[in-house]
ChimeraX commands (.cxc) that place a marker at each C-alpha (Angstrom):
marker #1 position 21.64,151.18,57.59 radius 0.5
marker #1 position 22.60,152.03,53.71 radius 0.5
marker #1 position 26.00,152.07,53.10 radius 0.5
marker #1 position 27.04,154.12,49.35 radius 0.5
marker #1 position 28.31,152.06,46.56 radius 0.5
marker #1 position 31.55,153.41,47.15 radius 0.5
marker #1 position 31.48,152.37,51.17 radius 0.5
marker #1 position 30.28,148.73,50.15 radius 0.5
marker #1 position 33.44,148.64,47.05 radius 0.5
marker #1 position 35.76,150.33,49.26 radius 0.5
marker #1 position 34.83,147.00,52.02 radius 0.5
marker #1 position 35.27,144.30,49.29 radius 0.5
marker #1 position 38.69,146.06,48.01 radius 0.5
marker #1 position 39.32,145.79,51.89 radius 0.5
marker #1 position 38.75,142.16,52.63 radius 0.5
marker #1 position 40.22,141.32,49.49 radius 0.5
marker #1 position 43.57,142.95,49.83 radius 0.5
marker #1 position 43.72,142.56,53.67 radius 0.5
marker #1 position 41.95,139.35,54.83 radius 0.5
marker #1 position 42.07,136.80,51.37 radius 0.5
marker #1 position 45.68,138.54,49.94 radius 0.5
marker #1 position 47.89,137.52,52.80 radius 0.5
marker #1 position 46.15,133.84,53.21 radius 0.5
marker #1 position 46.53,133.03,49.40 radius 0.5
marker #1 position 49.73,131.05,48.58 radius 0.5
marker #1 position 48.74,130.46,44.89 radius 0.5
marker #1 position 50.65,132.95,42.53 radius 0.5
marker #1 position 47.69,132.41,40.23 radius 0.5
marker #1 position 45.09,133.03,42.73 radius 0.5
marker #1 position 46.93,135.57,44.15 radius 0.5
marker #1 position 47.42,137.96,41.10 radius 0.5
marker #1 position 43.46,136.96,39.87 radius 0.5
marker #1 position 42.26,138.65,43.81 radius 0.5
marker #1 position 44.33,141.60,42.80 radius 0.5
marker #1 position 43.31,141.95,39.52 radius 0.5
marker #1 position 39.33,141.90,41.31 radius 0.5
marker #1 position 40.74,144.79,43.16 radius 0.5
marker #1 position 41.90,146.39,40.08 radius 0.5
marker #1 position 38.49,146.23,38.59 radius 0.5
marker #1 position 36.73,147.42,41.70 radius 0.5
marker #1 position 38.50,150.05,41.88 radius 0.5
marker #1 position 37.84,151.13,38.41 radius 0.5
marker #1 position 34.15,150.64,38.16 radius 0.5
marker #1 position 33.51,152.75,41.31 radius 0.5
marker #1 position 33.85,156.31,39.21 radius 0.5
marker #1 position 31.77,155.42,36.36 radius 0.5
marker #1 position 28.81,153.28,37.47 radius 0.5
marker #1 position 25.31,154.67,38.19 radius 0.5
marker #1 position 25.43,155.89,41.66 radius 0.5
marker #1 position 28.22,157.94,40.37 radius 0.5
marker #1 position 26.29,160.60,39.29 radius 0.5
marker #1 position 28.92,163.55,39.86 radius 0.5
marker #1 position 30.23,161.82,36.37 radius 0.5
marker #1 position 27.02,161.91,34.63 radius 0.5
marker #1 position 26.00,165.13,35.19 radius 0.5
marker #1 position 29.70,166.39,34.44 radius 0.5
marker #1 position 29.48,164.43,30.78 radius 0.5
marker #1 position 26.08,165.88,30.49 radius 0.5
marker #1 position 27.52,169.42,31.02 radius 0.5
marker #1 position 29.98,169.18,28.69 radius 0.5
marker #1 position 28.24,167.72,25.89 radius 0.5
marker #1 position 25.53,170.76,26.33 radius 0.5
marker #1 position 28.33,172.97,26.01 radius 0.5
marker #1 position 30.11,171.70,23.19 radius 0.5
marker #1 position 26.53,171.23,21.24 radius 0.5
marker #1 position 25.85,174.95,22.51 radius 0.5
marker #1 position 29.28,176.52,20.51 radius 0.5
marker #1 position 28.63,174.17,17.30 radius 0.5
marker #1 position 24.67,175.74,17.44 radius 0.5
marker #1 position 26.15,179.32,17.86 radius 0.5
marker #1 position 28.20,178.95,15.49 radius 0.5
marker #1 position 26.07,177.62,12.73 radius 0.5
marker #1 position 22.74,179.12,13.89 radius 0.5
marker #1 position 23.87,182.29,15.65 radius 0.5
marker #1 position 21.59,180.75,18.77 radius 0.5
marker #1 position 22.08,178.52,21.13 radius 0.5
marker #1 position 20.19,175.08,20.57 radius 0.5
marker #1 position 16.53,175.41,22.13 radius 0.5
marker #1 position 16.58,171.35,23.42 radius 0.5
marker #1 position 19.20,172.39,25.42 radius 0.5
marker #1 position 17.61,175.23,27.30 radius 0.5
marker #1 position 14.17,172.80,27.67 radius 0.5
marker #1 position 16.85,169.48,29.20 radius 0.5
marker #1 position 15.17,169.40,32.97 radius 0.5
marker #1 position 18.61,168.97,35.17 radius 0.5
marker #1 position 17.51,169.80,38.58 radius 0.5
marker #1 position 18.75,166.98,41.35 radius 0.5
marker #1 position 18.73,164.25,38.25 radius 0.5
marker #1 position 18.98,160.69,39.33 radius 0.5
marker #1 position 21.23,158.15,37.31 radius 0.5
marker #1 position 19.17,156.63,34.83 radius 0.5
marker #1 position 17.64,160.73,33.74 radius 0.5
marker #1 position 21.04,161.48,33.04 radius 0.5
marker #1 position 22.37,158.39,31.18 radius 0.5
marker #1 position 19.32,159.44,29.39 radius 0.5
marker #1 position 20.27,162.95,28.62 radius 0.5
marker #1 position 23.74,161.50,27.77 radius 0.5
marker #1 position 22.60,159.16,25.39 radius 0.5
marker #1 position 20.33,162.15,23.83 radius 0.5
marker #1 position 22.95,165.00,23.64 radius 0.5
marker #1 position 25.64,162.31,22.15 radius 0.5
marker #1 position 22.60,161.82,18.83 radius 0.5
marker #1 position 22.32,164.99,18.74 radius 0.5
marker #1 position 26.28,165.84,18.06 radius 0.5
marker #1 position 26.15,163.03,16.02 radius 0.5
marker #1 position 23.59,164.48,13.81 radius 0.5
marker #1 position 25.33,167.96,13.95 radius 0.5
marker #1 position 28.31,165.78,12.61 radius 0.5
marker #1 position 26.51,164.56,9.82 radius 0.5
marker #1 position 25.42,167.85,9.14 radius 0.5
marker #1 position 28.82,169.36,9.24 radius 0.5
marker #1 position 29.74,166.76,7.09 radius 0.5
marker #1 position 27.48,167.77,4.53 radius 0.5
marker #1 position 27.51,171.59,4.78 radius 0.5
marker #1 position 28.78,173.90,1.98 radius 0.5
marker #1 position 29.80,176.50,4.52 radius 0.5
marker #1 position 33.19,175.13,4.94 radius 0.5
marker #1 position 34.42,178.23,7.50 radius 0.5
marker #1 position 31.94,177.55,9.75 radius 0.5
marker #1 position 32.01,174.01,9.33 radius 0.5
marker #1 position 35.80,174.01,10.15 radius 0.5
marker #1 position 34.96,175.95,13.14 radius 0.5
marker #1 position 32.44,173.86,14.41 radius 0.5
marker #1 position 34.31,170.68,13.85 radius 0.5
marker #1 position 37.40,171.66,16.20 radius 0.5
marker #1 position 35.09,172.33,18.62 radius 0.5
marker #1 position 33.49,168.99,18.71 radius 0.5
marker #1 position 37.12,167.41,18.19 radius 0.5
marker #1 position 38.17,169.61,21.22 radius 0.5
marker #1 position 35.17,168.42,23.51 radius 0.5
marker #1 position 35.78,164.81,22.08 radius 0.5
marker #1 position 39.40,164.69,23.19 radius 0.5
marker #1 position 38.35,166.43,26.46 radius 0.5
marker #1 position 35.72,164.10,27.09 radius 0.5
marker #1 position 38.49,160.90,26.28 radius 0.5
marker #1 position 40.51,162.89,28.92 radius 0.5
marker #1 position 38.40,163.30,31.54 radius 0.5
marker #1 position 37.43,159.49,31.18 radius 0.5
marker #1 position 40.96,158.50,31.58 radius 0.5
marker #1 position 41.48,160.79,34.29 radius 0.5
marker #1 position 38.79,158.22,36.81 radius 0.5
marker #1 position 40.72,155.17,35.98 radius 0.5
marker #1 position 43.20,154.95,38.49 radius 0.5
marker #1 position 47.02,153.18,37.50 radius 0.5
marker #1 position 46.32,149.19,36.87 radius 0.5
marker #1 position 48.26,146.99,39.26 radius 0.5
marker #1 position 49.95,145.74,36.30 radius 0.5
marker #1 position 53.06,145.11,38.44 radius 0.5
marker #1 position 51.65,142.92,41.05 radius 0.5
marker #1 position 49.22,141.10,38.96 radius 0.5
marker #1 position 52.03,139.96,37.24 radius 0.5
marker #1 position 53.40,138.40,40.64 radius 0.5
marker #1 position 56.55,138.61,42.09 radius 0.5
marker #1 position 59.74,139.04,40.22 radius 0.5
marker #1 position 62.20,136.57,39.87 radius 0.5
marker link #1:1,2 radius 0.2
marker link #1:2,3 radius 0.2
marker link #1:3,4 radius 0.2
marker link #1:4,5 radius 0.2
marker link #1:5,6 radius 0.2
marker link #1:6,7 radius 0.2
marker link #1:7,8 radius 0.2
marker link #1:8,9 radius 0.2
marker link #1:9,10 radius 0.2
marker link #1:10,11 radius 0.2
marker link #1:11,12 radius 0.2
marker link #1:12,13 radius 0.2
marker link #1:13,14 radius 0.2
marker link #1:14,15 radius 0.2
marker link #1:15,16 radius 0.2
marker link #1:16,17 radius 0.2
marker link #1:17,18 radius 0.2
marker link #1:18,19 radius 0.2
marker link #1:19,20 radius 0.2
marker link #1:20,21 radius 0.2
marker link #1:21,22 radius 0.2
marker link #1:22,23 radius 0.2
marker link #1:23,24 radius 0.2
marker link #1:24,25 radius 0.2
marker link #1:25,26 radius 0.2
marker link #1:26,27 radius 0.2
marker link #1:27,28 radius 0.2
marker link #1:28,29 radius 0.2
marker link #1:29,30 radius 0.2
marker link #1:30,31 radius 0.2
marker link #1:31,32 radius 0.2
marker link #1:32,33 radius 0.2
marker link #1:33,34 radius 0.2
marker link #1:34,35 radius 0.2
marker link #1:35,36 radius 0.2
marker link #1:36,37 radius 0.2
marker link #1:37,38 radius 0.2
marker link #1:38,39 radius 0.2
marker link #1:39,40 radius 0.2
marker link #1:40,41 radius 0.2
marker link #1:41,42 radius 0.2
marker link #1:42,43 radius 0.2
marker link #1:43,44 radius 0.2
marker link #1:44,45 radius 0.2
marker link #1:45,46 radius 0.2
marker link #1:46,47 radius 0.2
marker link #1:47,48 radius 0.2
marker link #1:48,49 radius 0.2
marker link #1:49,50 radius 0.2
marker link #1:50,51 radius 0.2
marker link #1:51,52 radius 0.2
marker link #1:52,53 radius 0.2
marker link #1:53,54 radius 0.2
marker link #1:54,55 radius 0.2
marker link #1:55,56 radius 0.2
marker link #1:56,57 radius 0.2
marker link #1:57,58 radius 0.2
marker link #1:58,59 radius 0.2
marker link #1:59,60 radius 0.2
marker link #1:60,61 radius 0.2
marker link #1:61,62 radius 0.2
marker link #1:62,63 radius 0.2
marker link #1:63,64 radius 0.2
marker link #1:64,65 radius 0.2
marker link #1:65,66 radius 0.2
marker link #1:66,67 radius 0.2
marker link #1:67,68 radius 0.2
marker link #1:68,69 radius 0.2
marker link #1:69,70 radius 0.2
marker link #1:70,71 radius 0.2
marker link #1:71,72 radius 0.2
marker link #1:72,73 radius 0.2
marker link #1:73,74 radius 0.2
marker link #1:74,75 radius 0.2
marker link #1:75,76 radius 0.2
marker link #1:76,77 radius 0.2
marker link #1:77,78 radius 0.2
marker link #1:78,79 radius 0.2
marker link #1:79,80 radius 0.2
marker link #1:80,81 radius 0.2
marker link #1:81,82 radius 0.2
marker link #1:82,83 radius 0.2
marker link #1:83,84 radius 0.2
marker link #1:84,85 radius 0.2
marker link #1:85,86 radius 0.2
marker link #1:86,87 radius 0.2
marker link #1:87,88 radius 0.2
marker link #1:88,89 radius 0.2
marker link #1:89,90 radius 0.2
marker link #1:90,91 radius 0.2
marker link #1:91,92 radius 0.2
marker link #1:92,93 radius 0.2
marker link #1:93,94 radius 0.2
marker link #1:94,95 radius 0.2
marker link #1:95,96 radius 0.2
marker link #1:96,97 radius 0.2
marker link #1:97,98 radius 0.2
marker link #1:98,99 radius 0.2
marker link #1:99,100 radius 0.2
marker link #1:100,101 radius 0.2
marker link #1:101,102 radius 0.2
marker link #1:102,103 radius 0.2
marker link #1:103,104 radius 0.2
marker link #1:104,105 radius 0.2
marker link #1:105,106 radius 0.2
marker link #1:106,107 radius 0.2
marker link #1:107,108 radius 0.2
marker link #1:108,109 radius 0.2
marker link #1:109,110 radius 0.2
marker link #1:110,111 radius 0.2
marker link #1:111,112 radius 0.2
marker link #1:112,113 radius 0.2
marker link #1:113,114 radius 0.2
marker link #1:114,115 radius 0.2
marker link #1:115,116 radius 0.2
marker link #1:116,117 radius 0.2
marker link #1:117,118 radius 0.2
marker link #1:118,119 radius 0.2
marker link #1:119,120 radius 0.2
marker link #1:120,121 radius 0.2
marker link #1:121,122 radius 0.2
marker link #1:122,123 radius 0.2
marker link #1:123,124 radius 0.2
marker link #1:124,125 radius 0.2
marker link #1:125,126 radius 0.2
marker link #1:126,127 radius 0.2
marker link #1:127,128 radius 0.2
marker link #1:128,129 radius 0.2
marker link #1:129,130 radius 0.2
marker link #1:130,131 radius 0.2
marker link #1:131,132 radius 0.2
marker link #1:132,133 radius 0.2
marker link #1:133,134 radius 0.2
marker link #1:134,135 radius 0.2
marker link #1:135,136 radius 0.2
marker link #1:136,137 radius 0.2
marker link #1:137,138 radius 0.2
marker link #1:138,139 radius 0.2
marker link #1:139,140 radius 0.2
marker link #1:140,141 radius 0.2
marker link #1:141,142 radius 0.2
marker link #1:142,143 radius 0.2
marker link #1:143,144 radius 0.2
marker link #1:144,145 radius 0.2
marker link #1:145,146 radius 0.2
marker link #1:146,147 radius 0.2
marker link #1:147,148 radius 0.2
marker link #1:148,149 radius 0.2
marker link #1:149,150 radius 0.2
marker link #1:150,151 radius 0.2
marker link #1:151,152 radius 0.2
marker link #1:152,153 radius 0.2
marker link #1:153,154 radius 0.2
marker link #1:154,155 radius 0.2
view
């Protein structure tokens, strides 16, 4: 039988905070298992089986580089419409990723060195919208740190 990423995670997390947790008298020890469980539980949105959050990122960055085309070109960005995203596996979309964040790189250097300054403007808040966006939809699948308990118990 195979279990998800998540349902294997989910199982350390488990034994960790149920089965090791209680039996550890070490404040040390203690706050360094619930700092594992801290970590586990923020790697389990954003690693490679996760690919609900690839293919979000992926979205958004074709849709950001879409308004910055139409507004400088008047078109929407051909590489865009020929980007294969039909049941994508990990790796194809850390790919596309990786290629849609060159290719708002380069439209950054090319805003950056355009003389059409209205335009330019235009297309910048739109990539400065989709970058704070993206920073906030990052943030959004890391859950609160255990800060608190890590620390130990108060005195």
């Amino acid at each position: 039988m195979n279990n998800s990423l998540n349902t294997v995670l989910d199982a350390i997390s488990d034994a960790l905070r149920h089965d090791i947790l209680p039996n550890l008298d070490d404040p040390f020890a203690r706050s360094q298992a619930i700092a594992v469980i801290d970590v586990i539980g923020n790697l389990k949105p954003v690693i490679d089986w996760s690919v609900d959050v690839l293919a979000e990122a992926v979205a958004a960055r074709r849709e950001a580089i879409a308004k910055v085309a139409a507004l400088l070109d008047g078109e929407t960005a051909t590489e865009l419409q020929e980007m294969d995203t039909t049941a994508p596996s990990g790796s194809s979309l850390i790919a596309m990723r990786d290629a849609l964040d060159e290719r708002i790189a380069a439209l950054i250097d090319r805003l950056h060195d355009t003389a059409e300054e209205d335009r330019a403007a235009e297309a910048i808040a739109v990539l400065k919208e989709h970058m704070v966006a993206e920073l906030e939809r990052e943030r959004s699948l890391l859950r609160k740190p255990l800060f608190g308990e890590i620390g130990g118990p108060k005195a």
